[in-house]
N, C-alpha and C positions, 0 to 999 in steps of 0.2 A: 443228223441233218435229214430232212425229208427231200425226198426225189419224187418227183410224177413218173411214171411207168405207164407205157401203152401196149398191150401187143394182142395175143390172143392165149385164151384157158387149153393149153397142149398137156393137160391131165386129167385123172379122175380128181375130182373134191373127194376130199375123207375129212371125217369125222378124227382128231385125234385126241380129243380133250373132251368129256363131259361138265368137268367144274375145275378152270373155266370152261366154256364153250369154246371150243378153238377149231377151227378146218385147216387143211393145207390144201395147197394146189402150185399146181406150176405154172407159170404165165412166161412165151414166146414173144419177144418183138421183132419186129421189121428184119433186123441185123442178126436175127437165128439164136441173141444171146437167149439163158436160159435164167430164171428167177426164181427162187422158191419162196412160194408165198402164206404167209399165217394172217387170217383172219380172225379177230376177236369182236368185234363191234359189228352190230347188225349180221352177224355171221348166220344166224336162223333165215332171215331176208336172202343175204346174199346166195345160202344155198338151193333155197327156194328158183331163185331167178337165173341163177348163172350155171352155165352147162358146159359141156365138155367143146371146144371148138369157139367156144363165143366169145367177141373183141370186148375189150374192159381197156379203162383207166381207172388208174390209182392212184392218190399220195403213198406214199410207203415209206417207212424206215428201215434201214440196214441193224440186225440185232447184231451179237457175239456167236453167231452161229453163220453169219449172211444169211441167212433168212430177213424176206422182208416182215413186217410187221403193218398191216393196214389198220 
């Protein structure tokens, strides 16, 4: 099931996959909960744009790990 996610980037972005390209980061919302998040799509872009501290939304899927999945 996909979820919309809002909050803000409360980590560093790391590189943790060269092939595929993957990042992770943590995203904070409103209500303190915490999210861990893997990007694969556009993830050259997004690391390019999005910094430590900066508000975002997503779609996101729930993996086998709770990790989201953008």
């Amino acid at each position: 099931m996909i979820e919309k996610l809002s909050g803000f980037i409360t980590s560093e972005i790391r590189n943790i996959s060269y092939s595929p390209l993957l990042f992770w980061f943590q995203l904070t919302d409103r209500d303190d909960n915490r999210y861990h998040m893997l990007i694969h799509m556009h993830a050259l872009n997004f690391f390019k744009q999005a910094k430590q501290g900066s508000a975002i939304e997503v779609l996101a899927k729930k993996n086998k790990r709770d990790q989201y999945n953008t």
